[in-house]
C-alpha positions in Angstrom: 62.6 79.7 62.0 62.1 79.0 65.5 61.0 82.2 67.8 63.7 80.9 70.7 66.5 80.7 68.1 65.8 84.0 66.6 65.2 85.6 70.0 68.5 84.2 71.2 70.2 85.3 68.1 68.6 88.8 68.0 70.2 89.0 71.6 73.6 88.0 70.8 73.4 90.5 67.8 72.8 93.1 70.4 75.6 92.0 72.6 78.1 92.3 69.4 78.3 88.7 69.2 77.7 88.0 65.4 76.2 85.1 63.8 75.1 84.8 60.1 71.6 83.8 61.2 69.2 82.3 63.6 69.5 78.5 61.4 73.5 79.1 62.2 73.1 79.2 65.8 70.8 76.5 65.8 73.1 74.3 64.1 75.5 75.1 66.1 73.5 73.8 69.4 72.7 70.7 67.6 76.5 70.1 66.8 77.3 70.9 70.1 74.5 68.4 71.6 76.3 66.0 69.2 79.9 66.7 70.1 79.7 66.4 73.4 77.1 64.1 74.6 78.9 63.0 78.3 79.3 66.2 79.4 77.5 65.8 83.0 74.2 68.1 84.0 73.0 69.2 87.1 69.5 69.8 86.1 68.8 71.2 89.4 71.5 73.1 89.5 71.8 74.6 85.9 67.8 75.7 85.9 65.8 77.2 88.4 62.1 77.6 88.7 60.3 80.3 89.7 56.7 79.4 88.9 54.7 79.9 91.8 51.1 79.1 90.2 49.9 75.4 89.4 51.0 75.7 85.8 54.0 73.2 84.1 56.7 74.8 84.4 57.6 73.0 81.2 55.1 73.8 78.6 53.2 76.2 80.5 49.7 73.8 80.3 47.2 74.3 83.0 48.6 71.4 84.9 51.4 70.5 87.4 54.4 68.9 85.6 54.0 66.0 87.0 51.4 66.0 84.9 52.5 66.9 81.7 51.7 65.1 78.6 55.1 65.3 77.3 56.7 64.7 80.1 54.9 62.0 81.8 56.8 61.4 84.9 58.2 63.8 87.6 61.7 64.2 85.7 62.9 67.0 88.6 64.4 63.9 90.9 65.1 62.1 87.8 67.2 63.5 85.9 69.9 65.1 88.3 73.4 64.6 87.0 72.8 63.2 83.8 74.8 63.2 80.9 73.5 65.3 78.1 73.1 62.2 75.7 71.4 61.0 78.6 69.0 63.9 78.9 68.5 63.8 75.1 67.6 60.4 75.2 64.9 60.9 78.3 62.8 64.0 76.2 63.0 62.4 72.9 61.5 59.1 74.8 58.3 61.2 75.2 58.3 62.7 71.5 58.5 59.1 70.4 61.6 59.9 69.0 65.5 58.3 69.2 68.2 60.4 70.2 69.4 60.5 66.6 66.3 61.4 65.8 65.9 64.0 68.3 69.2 66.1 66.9 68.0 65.2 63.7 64.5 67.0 64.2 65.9 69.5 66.0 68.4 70.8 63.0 64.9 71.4 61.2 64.5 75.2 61.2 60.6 74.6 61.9 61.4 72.5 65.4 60.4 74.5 68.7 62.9 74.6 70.8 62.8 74.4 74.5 64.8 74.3 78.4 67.5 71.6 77.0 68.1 73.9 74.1 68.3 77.0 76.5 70.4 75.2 78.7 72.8 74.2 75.7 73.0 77.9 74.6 73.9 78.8 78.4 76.8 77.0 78.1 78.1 77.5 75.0 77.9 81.0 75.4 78.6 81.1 79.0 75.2 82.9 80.0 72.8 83.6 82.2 69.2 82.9 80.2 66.2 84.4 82.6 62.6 83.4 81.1 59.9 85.4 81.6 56.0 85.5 81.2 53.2 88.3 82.3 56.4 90.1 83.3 57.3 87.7 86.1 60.4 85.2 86.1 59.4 81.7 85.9 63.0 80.0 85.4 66.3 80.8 85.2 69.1 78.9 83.2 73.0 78.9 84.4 75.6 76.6 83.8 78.6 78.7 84.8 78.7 80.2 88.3 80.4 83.1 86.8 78.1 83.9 83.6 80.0 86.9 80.8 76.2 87.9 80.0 72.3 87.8 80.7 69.9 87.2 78.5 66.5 88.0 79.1 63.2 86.2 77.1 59.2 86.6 77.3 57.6 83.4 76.6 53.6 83.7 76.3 53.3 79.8 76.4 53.5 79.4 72.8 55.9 81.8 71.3 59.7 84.0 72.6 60.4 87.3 72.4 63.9 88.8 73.2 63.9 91.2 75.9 67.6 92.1 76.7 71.3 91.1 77.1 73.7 92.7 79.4 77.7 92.0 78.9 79.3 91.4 82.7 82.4 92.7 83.0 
C-alpha cells in the first residue's frame, strides 16, 4: 500500500471516521478524481508552502521547483484555477502518462501518492491536511475555509507518517 494512503486512513481511524482499508480510501479518491473532473482549483489558494530552504517543495530534491524533473516548468502561475481534469492532465504530462492512465495508475495500491491526492482527500473529507518534515511545516492543504478536522503528516522526502487529527467543532 501507499504510506500517504495508509497514513491518511490511520488518521481517519482515529477521528472515528471508518474505512475498511487504506485500498478503500484510495479508490475512493480515484472515483472522486473521475466523478468530478470540472470541479475548479485554486492551486494557490487550496495549498500553501512553507518551505523556506532551496529544496522543491514538490518532491523534496535538492533543487528549486522550478527545477524539478517531474515537474519541468514553474506550474505555481500555471496552474491557478484549473479544473481538476485539467490538473490531472498537466502531472500525468510529466509521468508520460494520459489522464486515463494517470487514474488508472493511481488505483494501483503500489502508486505513491502526492499534493493532488492530498488536496483531493481535503475536500472530500472537508480537512485541513498540514505536512511536515524535520518537525517544521512545509505546506498546508485546504479547500474549505471552514475545515471539520486537521490532519497532521511527516514526510521524510520519501515516505508518510501520521502524526494527528483533531475534530473542529
Amino acid at each position: 500500500m501507499s504510506c500517504l494512503f495508509d497514513s491518511i486512513f490511520k488518521l481517519l481511524k482515529n477521528c472515528g471516521i471508518n474505512y475498511t482499508s487504506s485500498h478503500h480510501l484510495r479508490q475512493d479518491v480515484v472515483q472522486y478524481m473521475r466523478m468530478n473532473p470540472n470541479i475548479v482549483i485554486d492551486i494557490n489558494k487550496n495549498k500553501k508552502s512553507f518551505t523556506k530552504n532551496n529544496n522543491c517543495d514538490k518532491c523534496d530534491g535538492k533543487h528549486q521547483t522550478k527545477d524539478c524533473p517531474f515537474f519541468k516548468k514553474n506550474r505555481e502561475k500555471e496552474t491557478t484555477n484549473l479544473t481538476l481534469k485539467q490538473w490531472i492532465t498537466e502531472v500525468a504530462k510529466d509521468m508520460r502518462l494520459s489522464y486515463n492512465n494517470y487514474l488508472r495508475n493511481m488505483s494501483n495500491s503500489s502508486t505513491w501518492g502526492g499534493g493532488l491526492e492530498i488536496l483531493v482527500m481535503a475536500k472530500i473529507f472537508n480537512a485541513e491536511i498540514s505536512v511536515y518534515q524535520r518537525g517544521k511545516l512545509i505546506t498546508r492543504f485546504i479547500y474549505s475555509e471552514k475545515p471539520e478536522m486537521k490532519f497532521k503528516i511527516h514526510w521524510n522526502g520519501y515516505h508518510y507518517e501520521p502524526m494527528s487529527c483533531i475534530i473542529i467543532k
